[in-house]
C-alpha positions, 0 to 999 in steps of 0.5 A: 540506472543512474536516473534511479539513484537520482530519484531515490536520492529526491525521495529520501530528501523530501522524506527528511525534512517531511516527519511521519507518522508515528515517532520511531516509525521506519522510515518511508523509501520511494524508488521509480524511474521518474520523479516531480515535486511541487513545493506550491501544491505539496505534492511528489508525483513518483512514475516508472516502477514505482516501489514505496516501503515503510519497515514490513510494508510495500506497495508497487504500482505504475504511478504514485502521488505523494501528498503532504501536509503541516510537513508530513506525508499525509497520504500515497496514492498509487495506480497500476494495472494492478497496483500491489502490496505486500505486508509481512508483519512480525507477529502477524500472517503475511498479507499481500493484495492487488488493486487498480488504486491503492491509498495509503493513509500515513496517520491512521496506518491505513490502506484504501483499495478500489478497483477490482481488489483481491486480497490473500491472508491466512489462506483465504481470498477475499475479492470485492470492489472497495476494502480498508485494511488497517495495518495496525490491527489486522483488521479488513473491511470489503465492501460491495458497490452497486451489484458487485459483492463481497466475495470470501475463497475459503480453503478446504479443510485439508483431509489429515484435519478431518481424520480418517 
């Protein structure tokens, strides 16, 4: 347990002194069990339990690399076997998703995902091998890759929608 305050305590000194995106953005919190910074490269390498939030946004994984430039986080790449997410905005429905990568790209408020993605909004299912999710606009993007398809679960029209 100590080792976890150890390294929560590592990741909000480098957040500090790091900046971030946007001016009035929550700020970002990494918990695991492991951690290595590398001031020459810029980078944080996060294991065990990884655990990163920024205000309604969270992403789980085994193993996640920090990467930053000009003293800011630029981008958090996660893997697990899947890694995941969860996105609870206000005013929005709540997003959750799974990937063997996720990508975090600070700047742009962006999320890459590869790897056998699923992604569940709004009661649908969204399943392919790539997708960009804006958290900003709500805005998602699958891709296929190679023979692997985009593939959308829509649910059924519940029977009291319908009438008798």
């Amino acid at each position: 347990m100590a080792n976890r305050y150890k390294v929560l305590l590592g990741a909000l000194l480098l957040g500090a002194g790091l900046g971030y995106a946007h001016a009035g953005s929550p700020p970002l919190t990494i918990t695991a069990d492991h951690w290595t910074v590398t001031n020459k490269t810029g980078q944080a390498v996060y294991s065990g339990h990884v655990v990163i939030t920024r205000g309604a946004f969270k992403v789980y994984g085994n193993r996640a690399v920090v990467y930053v430039r000009d003293q800011k986080v630029s981008r958090i790449l996660v893997t697990g076997s899947p890694a995941r997410f969860q996105w609870h905005p206000n005013k929005r429905p709540p997003a959750r998703g799974t990937a063997q990568q996720i990508t975090y790209l600070a700047a742009s408020n962006l999320i890459e995902l590869s790897g056998e993605v699923e992604i569940q909004r709004r009661g649908q299912t969204v399943q392919a091998p790539q997708m960009r999710y804006a958290l900003s606009s709500g805005t998602l993007n699958a891709r296929q890759r190679g023979s692997q398809r985009v593939k959308v679960i829509l649910p059924a029209a519940s029977s009291t929608a319908n009438g008798p």
